[in-house]
C-alpha atoms as one frame of an Amber mdcrd trajectory, in Angstrom:
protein
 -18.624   5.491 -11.937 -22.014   5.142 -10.101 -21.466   1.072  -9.410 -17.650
   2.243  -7.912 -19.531   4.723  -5.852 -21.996   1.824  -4.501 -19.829  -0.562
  -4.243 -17.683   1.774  -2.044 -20.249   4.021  -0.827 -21.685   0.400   1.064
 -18.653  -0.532   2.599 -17.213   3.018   3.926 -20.571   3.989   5.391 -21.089
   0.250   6.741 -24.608  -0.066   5.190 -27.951   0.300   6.284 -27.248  -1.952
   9.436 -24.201   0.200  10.140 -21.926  -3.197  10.111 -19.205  -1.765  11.970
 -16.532  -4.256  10.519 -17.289  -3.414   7.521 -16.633   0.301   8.568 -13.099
  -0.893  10.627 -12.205  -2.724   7.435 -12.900   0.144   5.134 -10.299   2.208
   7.244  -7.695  -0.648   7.192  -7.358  -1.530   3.208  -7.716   2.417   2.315
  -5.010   3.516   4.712  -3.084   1.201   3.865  -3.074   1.679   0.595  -0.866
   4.329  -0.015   2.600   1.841   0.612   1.978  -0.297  -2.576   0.949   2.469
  -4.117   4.287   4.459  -3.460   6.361   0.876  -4.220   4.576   1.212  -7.457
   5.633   4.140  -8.253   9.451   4.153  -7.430   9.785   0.763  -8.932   8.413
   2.357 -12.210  11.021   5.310 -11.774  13.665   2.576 -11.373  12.535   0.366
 -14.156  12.398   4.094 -16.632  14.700   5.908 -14.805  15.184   8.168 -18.080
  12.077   8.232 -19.493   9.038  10.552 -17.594   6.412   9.578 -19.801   6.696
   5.471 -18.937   7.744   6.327 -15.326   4.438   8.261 -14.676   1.920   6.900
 -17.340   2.679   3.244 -16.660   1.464   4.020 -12.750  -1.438   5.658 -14.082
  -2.728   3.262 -16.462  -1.785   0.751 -13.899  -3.927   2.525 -11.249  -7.382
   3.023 -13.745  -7.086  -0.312 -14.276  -7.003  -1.333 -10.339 -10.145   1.009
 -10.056 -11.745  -0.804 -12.536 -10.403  -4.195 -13.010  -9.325  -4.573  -8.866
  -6.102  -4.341  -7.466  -6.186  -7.687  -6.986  -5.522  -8.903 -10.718  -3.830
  -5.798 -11.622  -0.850  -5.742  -9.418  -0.016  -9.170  -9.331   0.142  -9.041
 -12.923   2.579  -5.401 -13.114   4.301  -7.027 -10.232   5.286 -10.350 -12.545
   6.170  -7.762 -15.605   8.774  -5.959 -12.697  10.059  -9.587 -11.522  11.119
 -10.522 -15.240  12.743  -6.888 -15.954  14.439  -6.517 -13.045  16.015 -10.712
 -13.046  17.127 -10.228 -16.539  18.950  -7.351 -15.910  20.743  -8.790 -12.985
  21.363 -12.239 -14.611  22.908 -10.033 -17.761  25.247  -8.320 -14.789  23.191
  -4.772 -14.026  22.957  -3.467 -10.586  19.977  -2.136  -9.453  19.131   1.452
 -10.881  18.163   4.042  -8.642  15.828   6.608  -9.190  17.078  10.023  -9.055
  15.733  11.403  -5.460  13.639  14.242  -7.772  11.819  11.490  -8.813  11.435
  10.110  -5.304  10.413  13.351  -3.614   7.855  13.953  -6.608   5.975  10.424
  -5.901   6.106  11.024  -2.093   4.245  14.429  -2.514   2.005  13.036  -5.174
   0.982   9.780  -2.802   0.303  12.249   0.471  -1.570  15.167  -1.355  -3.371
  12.978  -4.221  -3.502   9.823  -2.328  -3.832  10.239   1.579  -5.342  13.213
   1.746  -8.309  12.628  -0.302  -8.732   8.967   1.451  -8.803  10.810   4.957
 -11.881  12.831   3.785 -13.656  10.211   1.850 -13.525   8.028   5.463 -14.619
  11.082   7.763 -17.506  12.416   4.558 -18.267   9.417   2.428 -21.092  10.854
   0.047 -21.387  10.036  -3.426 -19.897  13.003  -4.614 -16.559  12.836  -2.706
 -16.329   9.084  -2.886 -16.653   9.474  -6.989 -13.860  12.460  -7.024 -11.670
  10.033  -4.855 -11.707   7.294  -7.298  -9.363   9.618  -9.330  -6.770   9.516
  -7.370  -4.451   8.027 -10.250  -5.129  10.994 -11.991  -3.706  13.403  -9.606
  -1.113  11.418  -8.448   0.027  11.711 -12.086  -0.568  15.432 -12.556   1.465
  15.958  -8.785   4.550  13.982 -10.175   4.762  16.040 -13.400   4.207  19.175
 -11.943   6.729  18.349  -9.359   9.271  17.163 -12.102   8.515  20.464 -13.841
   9.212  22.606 -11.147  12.006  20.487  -9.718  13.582  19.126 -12.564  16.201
  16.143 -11.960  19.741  17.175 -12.280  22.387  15.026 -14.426  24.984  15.017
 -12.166  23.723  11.344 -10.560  22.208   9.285 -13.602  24.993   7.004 -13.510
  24.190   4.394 -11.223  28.293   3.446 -10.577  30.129   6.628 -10.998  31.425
   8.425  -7.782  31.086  12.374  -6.690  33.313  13.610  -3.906  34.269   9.749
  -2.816  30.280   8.939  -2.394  28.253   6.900  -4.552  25.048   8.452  -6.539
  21.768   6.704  -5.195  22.486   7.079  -1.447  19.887   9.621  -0.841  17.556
   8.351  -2.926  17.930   4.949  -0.864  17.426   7.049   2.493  14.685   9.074
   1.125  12.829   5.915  -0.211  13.184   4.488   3.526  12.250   8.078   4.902
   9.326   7.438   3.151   8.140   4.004   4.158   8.378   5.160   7.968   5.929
   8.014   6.856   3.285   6.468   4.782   3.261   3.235   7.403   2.801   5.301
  10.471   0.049   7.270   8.890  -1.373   3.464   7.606  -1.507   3.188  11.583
  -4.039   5.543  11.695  -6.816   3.381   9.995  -5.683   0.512  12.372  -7.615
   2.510  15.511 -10.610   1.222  14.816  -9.632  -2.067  14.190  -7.558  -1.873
  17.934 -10.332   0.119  19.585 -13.130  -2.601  18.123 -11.375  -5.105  20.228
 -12.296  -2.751  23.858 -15.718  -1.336  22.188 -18.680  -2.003  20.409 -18.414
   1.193  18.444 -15.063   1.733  17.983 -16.155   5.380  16.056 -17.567   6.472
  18.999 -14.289   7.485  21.629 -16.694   7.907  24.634 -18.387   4.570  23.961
 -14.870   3.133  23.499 -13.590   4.218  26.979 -16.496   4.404  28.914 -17.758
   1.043  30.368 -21.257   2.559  31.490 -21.927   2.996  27.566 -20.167  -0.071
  26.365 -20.843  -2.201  29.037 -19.605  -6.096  29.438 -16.753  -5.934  26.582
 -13.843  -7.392  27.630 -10.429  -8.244  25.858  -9.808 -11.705  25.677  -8.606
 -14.039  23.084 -12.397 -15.631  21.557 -13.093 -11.446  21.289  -9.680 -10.816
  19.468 -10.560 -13.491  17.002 -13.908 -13.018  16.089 -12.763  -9.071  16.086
  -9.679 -10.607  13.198 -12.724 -12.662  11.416 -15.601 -10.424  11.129 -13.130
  -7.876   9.660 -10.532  -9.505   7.705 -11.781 -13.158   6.732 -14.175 -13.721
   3.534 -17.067 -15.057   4.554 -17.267 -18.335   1.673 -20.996 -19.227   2.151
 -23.604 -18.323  -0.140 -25.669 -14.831  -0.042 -28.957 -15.922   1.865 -31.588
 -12.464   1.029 -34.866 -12.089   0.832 -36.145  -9.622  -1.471 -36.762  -5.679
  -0.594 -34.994  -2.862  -0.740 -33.598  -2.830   2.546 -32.086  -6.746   2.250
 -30.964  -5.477  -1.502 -28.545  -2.892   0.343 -27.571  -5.336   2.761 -26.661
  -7.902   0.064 -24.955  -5.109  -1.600 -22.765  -3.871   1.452 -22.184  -7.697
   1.988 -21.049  -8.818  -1.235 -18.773  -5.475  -1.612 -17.223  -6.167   1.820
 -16.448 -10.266   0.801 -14.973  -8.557  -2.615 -12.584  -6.104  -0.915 -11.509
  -8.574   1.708 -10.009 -10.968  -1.107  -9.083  -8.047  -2.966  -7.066  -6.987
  -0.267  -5.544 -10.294   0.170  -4.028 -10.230  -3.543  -2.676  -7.268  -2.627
  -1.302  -7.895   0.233  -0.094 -11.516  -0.704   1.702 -10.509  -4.074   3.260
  -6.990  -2.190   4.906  -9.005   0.295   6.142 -12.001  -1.592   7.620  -9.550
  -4.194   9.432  -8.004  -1.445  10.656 -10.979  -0.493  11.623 -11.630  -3.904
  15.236 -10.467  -3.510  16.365 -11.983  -0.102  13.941 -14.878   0.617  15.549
 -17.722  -1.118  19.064 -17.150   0.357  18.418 -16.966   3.424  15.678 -19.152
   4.883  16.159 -17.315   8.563  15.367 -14.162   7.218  12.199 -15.543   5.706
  11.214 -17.037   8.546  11.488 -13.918  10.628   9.755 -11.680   7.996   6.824
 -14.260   8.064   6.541 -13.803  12.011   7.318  -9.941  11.883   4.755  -9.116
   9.089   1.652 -10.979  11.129   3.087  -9.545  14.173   3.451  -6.429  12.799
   0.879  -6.264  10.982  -1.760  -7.245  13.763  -0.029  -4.493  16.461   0.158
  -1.415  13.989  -1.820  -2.320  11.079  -1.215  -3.669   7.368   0.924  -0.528
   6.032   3.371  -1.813   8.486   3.203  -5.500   7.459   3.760  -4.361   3.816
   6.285  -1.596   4.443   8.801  -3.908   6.706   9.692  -6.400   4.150   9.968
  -3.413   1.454  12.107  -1.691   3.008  14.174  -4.512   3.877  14.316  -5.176
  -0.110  15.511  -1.897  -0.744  18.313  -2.540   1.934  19.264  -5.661   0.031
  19.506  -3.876  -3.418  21.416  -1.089  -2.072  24.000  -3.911  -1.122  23.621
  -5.403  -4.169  24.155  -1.678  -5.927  27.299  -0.433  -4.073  29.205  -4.310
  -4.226  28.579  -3.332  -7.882  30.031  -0.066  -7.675  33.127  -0.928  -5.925
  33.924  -3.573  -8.402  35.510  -1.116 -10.935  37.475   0.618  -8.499  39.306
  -2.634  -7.366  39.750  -3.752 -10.479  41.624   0.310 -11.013  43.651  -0.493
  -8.191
């Protein structure tokens, strides 16, 4: 717990030079965390739709081991287990299960109040103490969800993911819910891309009166070299070897350093295994829809932040399934008629 708490502690507070991309990029990754983290969780509720113990404790073993094995290996690897569940079953003829929207409503709440909400104070008070209670944020995101599930038990009237109540197919709210929730979580994933826009107009994009003020930030100007050495210094690995001198002070800078270049392929793997299994569905039969998810992610991405990047192509994958879902569905009743 004390290396997570130095490893974070270095890259939230920007170090002891106060490396202000570290501090932009620290906003970015942890805001947008909270998409993935709600795909994760509805993707385990549709993968156990009947079964609360795998639907929560898979997500929660899954998310102790991203805090301490990285997201990076441990997502791409859940996100290969999902691939090969979810092909099988539609190569053997199953549609597409859909939660029940208990379930989705539970891992919304859970994400805001165990997820968000402790990242927005661990960015605005990073000390030890509140960064090491935010690295259990698996924890209470599990504890939300079966509280919620307690309270607000699912009912049985929409398990079956074909049969029909009042002429309208079970899974429809879920689906709008599920998209409800995207829109949320990626707007509030904008807010950790201020910094990021506000670092292109100001040296110290934490500081609003420096940001707006020309007197205090003088001579900053937004052209295209400051845009991307602004996208470099925040998002690209630096690949060259750590050049320190020993002392305490260079020790913490090597520290902050090395923690930033870890996070910023960590977040890469995250990113890069999110999207393409969002893509998953749609990509390969239709190569004009790839092309403009490829363009509207970077765009996207670049205008409003990450969240949005990841959150476009999802919830275009949950459009395609619910396709996929009610062609299903409406095969029996032709067949009746």
């Amino acid at each position: 717990m004390c290396k997570l708490v130095t490893f974070f502690d270095s890259v939230i507070s920007g170090g002891p030079e106060q490396d202000i991309s570290s501090q932009v990029f620290a906003f970015e990754i942890l805001y947008s965390l909270a998409v993935p983290a709600f795909f994760l969780l509805i993707d385990c509720a549709s993968l156990f739709p009947y079964s609360g113990l795998l639907s929560i404790g898979i997500p929660l073993i899954t998310g102790i081991a991203y805090q301490l094995k990285t997201g990076g290996l441990i997502l791409p690897i859940y996100y290969l287990f999902s691939l090969m569940a979810k092909t099988t079953a539609r190569v053997n003829g199953k549609p597409t299960v859909r939660p029940h929207i208990r379930h989705v409503q539970g891992a919304f709440l859970a994400i805001i109040i165990g997820l968000v909400v402790p990242t927005m104070i661990v960015l605005f008070n990073p000390t030890p103490y509140i960064i090491a209670l935010w690295q259990l944020f698996p924890v209470y995101i599990a504890i939300l969800q079966s509280l919620f599930r307690f309270v607000y038990p699912p009912t049985p009237s929409s398990r079956g993911p074909t049969q029909r109540i009042a002429g309208k197919l079970p899974g429809a709210q879920t689906y709008l819910f599920i998209q409800f929730s995207y829109v949320i979580l990626s707007s509030v994933g904008t807010l950790g891309h201020l910094p990021f826009l506000l670092s292109l107009i100001s040296d110290n994009p934490f500081n609003l009166t420096s940001s707006f003020s020309p007197a205090v930030s003088p001579g900053v100007d937004l052209t295209l070299n400051r845009v991307l050495t602004t996208l470099t210094a925040t998002f690209k690995p630096h690949l060259g070897p750590f050049e320190y001198s020993t002392g305490q002070e260079t020790l913490r800078s090597a520290i902050q350093d090395g923690s930033k270049r870890f996070l910023q392929w960590d977040e890469i793997f995250i990113s890069l295994s999110t999207w393409l299994v969002a893509c998953w569905s749609w990509a390969f039969d239709d190569i004009k829809h790839f092309v403009v998810a490829v363009f509207g992610s970077i765009v996207s991405a670049f205008l409003f932040g990450p969240a949005i990047g990841l959150a476009g192509p999802l919830m275009y994958k949950e459009w395609i399934d619910e396709q996929i879902r009610v062609k299903a569905a409406a095969k029996p009743a032709e067949k009746k008629e």
